[in-house]
C-alpha positions as CSV (number, residue, x, y, z in Angstrom):
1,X,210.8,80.9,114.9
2,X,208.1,79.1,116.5
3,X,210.5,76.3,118.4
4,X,212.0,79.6,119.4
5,X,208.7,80.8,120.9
6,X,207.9,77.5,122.4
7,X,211.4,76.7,124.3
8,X,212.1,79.1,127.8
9,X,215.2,78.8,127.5
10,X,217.3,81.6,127.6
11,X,218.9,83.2,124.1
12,X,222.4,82.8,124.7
13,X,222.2,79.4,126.5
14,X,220.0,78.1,123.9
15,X,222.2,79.9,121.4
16,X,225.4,77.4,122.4
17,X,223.2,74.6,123.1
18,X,222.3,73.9,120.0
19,X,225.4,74.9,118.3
20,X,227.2,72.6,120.7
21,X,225.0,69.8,119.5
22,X,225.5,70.7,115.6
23,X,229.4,70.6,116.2
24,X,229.0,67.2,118.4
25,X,226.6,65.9,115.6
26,X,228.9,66.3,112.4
27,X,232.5,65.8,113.9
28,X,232.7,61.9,112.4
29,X,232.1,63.8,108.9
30,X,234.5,66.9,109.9
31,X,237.0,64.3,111.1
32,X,237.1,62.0,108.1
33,X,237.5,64.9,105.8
34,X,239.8,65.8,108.2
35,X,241.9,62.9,107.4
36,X,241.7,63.1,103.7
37,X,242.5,66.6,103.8
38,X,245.0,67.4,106.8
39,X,247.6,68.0,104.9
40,X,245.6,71.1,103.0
41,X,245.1,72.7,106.2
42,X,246.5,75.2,108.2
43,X,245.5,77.7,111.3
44,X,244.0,79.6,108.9
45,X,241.1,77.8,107.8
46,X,240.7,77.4,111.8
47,X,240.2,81.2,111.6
48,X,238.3,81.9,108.6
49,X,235.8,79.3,110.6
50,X,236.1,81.2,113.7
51,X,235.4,84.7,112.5
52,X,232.0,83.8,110.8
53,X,231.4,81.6,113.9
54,X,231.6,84.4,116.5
55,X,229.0,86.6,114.2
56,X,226.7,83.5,113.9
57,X,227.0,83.6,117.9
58,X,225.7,87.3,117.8
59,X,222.6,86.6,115.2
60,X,221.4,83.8,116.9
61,X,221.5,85.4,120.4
62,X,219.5,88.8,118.8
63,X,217.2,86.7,116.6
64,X,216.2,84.6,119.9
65,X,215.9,87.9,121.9
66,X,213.9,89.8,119.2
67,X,211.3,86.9,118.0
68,X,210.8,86.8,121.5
69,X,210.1,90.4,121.5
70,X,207.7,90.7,118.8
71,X,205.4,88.9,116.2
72,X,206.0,85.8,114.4
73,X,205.3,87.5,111.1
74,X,207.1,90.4,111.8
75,X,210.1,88.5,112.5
76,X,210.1,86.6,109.5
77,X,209.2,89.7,107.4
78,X,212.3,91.5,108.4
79,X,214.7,88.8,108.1
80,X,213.4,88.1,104.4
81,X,215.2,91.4,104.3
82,X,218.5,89.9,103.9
83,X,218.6,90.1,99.8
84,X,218.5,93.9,100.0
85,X,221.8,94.2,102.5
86,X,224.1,91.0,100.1
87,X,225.1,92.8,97.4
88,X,226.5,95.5,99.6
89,X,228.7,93.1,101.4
90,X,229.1,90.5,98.5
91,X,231.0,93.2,96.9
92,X,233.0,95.1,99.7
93,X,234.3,91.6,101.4
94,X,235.0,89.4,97.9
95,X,234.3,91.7,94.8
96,X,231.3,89.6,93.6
97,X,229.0,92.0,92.1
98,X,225.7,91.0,91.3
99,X,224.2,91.3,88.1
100,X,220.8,92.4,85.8
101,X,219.0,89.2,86.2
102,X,219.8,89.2,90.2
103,X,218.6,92.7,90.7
104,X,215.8,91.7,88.5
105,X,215.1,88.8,90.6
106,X,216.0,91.1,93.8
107,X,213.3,93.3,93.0
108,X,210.9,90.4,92.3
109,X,211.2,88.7,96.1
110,X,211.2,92.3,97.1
111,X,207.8,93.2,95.9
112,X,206.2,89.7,97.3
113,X,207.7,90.8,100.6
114,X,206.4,94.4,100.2
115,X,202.5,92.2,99.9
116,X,203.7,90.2,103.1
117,X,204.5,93.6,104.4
118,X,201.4,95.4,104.0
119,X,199.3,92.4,104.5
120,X,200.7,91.3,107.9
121,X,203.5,93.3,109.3
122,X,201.9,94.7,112.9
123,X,203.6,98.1,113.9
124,X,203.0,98.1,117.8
125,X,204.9,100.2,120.7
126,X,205.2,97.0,122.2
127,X,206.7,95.3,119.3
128,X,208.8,98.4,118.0
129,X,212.2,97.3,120.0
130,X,212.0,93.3,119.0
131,X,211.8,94.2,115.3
132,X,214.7,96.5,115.5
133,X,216.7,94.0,117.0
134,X,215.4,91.5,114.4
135,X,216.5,94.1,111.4
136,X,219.8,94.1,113.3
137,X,220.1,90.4,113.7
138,X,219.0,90.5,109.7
139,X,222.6,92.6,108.8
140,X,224.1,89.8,111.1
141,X,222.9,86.9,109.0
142,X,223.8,88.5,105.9
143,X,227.0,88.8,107.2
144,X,227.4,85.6,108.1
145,X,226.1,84.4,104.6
146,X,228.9,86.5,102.7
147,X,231.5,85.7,105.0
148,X,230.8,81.9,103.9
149,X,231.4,83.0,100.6
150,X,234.6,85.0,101.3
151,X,236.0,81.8,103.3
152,X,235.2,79.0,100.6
153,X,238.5,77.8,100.5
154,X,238.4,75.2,102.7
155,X,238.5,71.3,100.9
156,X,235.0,70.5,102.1
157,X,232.0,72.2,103.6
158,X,232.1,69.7,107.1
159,X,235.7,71.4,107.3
160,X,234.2,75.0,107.5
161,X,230.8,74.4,109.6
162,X,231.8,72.0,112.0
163,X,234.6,74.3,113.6
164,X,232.3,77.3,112.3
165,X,229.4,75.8,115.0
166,X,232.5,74.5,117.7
167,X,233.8,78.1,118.3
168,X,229.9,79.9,118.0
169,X,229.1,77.3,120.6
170,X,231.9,77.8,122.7
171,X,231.9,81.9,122.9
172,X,228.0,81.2,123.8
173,X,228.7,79.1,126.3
174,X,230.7,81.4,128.1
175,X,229.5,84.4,127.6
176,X,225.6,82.7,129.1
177,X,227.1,82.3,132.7
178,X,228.3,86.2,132.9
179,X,225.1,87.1,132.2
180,X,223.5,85.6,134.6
181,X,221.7,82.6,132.1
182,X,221.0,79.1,134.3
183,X,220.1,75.8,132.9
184,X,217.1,75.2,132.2
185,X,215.1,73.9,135.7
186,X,212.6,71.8,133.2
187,X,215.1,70.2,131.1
188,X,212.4,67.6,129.9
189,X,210.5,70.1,128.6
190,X,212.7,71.7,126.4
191,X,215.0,68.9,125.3
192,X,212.6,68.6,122.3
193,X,213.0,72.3,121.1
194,X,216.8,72.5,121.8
195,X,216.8,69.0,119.3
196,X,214.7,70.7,117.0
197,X,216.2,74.0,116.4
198,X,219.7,72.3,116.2
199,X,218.7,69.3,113.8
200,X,216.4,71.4,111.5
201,X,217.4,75.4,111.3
202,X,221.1,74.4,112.0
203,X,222.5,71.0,111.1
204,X,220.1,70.9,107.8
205,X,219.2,74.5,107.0
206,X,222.5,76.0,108.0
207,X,225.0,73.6,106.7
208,X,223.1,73.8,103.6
209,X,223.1,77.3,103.0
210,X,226.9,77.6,103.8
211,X,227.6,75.0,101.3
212,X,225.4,76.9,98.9
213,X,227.6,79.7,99.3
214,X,230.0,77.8,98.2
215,X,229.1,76.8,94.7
216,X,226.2,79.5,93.9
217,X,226.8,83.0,93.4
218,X,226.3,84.9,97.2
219,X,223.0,86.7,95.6
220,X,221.2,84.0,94.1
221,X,221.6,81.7,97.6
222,X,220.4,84.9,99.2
223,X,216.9,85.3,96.7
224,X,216.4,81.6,96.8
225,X,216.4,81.4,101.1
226,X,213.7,84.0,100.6
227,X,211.0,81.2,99.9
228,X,211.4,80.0,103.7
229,X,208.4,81.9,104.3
230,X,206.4,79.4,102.0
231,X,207.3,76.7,104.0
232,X,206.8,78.5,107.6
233,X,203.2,79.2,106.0
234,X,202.5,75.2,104.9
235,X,204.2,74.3,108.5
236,X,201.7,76.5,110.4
237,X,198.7,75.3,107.6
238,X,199.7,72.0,108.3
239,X,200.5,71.7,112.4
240,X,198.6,74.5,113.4
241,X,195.8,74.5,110.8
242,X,196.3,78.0,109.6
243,X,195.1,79.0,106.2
244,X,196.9,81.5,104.2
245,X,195.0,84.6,103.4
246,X,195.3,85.7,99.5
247,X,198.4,88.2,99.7
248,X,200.4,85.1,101.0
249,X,199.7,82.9,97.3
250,X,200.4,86.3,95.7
251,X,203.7,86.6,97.5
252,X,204.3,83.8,97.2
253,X,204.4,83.9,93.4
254,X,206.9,86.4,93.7
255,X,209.0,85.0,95.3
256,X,208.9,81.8,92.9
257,X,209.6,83.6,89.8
258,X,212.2,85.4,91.6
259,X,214.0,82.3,92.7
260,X,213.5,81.1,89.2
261,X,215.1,84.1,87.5
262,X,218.0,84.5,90.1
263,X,218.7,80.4,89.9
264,X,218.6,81.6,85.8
265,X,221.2,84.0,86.3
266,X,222.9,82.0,88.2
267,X,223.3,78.9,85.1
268,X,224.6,81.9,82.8
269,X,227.2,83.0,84.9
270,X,228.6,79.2,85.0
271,X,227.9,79.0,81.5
272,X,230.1,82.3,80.6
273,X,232.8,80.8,83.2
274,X,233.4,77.8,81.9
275,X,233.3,79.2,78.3
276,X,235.9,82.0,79.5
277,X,238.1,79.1,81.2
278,X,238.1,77.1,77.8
279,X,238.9,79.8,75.7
């Protein structure tokens, strides 16, 4: 959120921007799985890339537009919401319930956020709209994180997010001149957060979650992003010299043991599996 913040460019330029530059950046990889896999694929795995891509387009284009709109810590707050909306989808898009120990762990993460909450979330009139359209862009990403799990069966992860981040681009990059959205008339200036938000949130943190999707169950991958706020918080300690005030070491506690049970649940699910296969 903060490269978000500091770059003017405008959300759905900077939305296919830096999808543009994710697809340009792992095509070698996409391609040479390509050529060990070609004969695997068919349209369809172009579609079941396409589909998530286009809702990926609309999350990043409302997050942009509603962190712009209101507080940093609101913003995260209410995308750490994303846990509460999974199982919902997991289980109406590909029958993956989730079970005891997830909920346990679900209602963990959810009371560290409920200390974040009453600790730092800012109601304001002039906030009120951004964090609406941050709870929508929320239901997007969770979405977009079951739809990953729906779509798994393509050979390798650099198979689904490379075309996944070619079509989100593209749709972006029309869709920014019919509303009016110019380049950037400082392009110096904001090179450096259009490379950031692309290498870090979406090369790295986005092609990692997607191939977490693939080999976690959808609920634990969703529990376990929930400790992005600890690293916003050491980020902003360490660049901006910000020091936590006590509710965040007491969320963040939370939030650990919560990862901890969910990533607990998740080795006893394999464990069962691979039992069940044997037998």
């Amino acid at each position: 959120m903060l490269w978000i913040k500091l770059s003017h460019v405008e959300p759905v330029l900077l939305t296919g921007l830096r999808l543009a530059i994710a697809a340009l950046f792992l095509s070698p990889w996409a391609f040479r799985d390509w050529r060990r896999h070609r004969a695997q694929l068919n349209w369809t795995h172009l579609r079941d890339s396409a589909i998530p891509g286009l809702v990926l387009t609309a999350h990043f284009i409302s997050w942009i537009n509603g962190a712009r709109m209101t507080l940093a810590t609101n913003g995260s707050l209410v995308v750490n919401l994303t846990p509460i909306a999974t199982p919902f989808l997991l289980a109406a898009l590909s029958g993956e319930r989730v079970t005891r120990r997830e909920i346990a762990a679900t209602l963990l993460a959810s009371v560290g956020l409920a200390i974040m909450f009453v600790a730092d979330y800012r109601l304001a009139p002039e906030t009120f709209y951004g964090d609406l359209v941050c709870f929508g862009s929320m239901l997007l990403f969770a979405l977009y994180l079951v739809l990953g799990r729906k779509f798994r069966h393509h050979p390798t992860t650099m198979l689904y997010v490379t075309p996944l981040y070619a079509f989100a681009a593209l749709a972006a990059l029309i869709i920014a001149p019919l509303v009016g959205e110019r380049w950037p008339s400082d392009w110096q200036a904001e090179a450096p957060w259009v490379l950031l938000l692309a290498l870090l949130p979406t090369i790295i943190g986005h092609s990692l979650l997607n191939q977490a999707m693939r080999v976690l169950r959808g609920q634990v991958v969703a529990i376990v992003n929930m400790s992005q706020f600890l690293f916003a918080g050491l980020l902003a300690w360490a660049v901006l010299g910000e020091q936590p005030a006590a509710p965040f070491y007491a969320a963040a506690l939370f939030v650990v043991t919560a990862g901890a049970v969910a990533a607990g649940a998740d080795r006893r699910w394999r464990t069962a599996r691979v039992v069940s296969e044997a037998t």
